[in-house]
N, C-alpha and C positions, 0 to 999 in steps of 0.2 A: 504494500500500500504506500509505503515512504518513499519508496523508490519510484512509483509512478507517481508519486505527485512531484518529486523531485525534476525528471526527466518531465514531465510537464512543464514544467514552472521554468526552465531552462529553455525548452522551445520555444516557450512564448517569451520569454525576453528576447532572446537571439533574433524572435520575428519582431518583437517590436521595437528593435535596434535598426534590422535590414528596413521595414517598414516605414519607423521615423526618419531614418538617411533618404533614401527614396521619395517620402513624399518633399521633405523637406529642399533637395540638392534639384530636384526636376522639375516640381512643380510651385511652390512657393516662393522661388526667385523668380521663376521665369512670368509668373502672374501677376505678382510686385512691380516688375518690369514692365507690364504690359498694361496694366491697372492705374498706374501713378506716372505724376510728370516723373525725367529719371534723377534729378536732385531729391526728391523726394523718399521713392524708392530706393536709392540708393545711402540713402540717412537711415533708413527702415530694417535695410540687409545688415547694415552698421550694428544696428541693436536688435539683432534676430540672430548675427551669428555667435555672439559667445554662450547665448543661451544653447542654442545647437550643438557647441562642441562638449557643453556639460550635461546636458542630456546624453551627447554618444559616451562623453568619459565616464558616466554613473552609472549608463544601463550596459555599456560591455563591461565594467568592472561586475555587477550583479550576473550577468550572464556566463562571466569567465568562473566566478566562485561556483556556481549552480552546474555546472559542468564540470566540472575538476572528477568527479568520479565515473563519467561514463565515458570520457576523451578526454585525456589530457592533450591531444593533439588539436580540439578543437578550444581547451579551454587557453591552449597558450596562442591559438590566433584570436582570442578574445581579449586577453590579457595586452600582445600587442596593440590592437585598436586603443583599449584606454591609454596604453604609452605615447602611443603617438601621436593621441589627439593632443596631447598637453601643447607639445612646441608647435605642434600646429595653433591652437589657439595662444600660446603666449608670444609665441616671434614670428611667425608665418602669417597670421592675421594683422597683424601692428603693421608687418614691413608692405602687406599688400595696399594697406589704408596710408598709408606714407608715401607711399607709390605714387597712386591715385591722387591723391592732396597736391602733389609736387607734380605733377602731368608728365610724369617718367612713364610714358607710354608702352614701351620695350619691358624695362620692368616689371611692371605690372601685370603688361601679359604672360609675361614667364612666370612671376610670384602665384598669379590667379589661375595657369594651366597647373603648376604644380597641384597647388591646394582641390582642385578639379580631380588630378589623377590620384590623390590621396584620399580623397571621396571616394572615388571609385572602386579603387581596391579594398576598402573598408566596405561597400556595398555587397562587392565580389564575398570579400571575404567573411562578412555575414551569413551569405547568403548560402558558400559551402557549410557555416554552423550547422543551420538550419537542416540540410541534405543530411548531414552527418547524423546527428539529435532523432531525426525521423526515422534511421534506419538503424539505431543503437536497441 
């Protein structure tokens, strides 16, 4: 009984990690975008994104603990995610709004493809939790 509510309770974080990155990185910026003049929206992502990286830091730290006994192999790509959000939100985000501020165009696109592909692989890498967790 402990065990399937454990492995429950693991899938459904893992999904609702893969799930908030996804709604959040595809469709809330891009709606923001679309919805607001872009001084606007862009003041908006401002204070939408640190919320977002402690949302991913707090729920793949829960989901990496809640896993530890079925995969360790899935709970140490959980464990990653919380690691790397960190400098992603403490020096990755700063340098990309400094970017931006300063009209270093080249910059920014590189700062903001980075933090794009580290999205992504955190989405990726979710989302084999999740594969894994289903078939434990």
């Amino acid at each position: 009984m402990f065990e399937t509510i454990l492995r429950t309770s693991a899938l459904l974080t893992a999904s609702l990690l893969f799930g908030g990155m996804l709604l959040f990185s595809a469709s809330f910026a891009a709606f923001l975008f679309k919805s607001l003049p872009p001084a606007e929206a862009r003041e908006l992502i401002r204070k939408a994104f640190p919320s977002f990286y402690i949302f991913v830091a707090i729920t793949s730290l829960i989901a990496a603990l809640l896993t530890i006994s079925m995969s360790l192999f899935s709970a140490g790509i959980l464990a990653l995610i919380t690691l790397s959000i960190i400098p992603t939100r403490q020096i990755l985000m700063p340098a990309i709004n400094t970017a931006s501020d300063a009209k270093l165009k080249q910059r920014f696109l590189v700062l903001h493809g980075l933090s794009v592909v580290i999205t992504l692989i955190h989405i990726i890498a979710a989302g084999y939790v999740i594969i894994d967790l289903a078939a434990y």
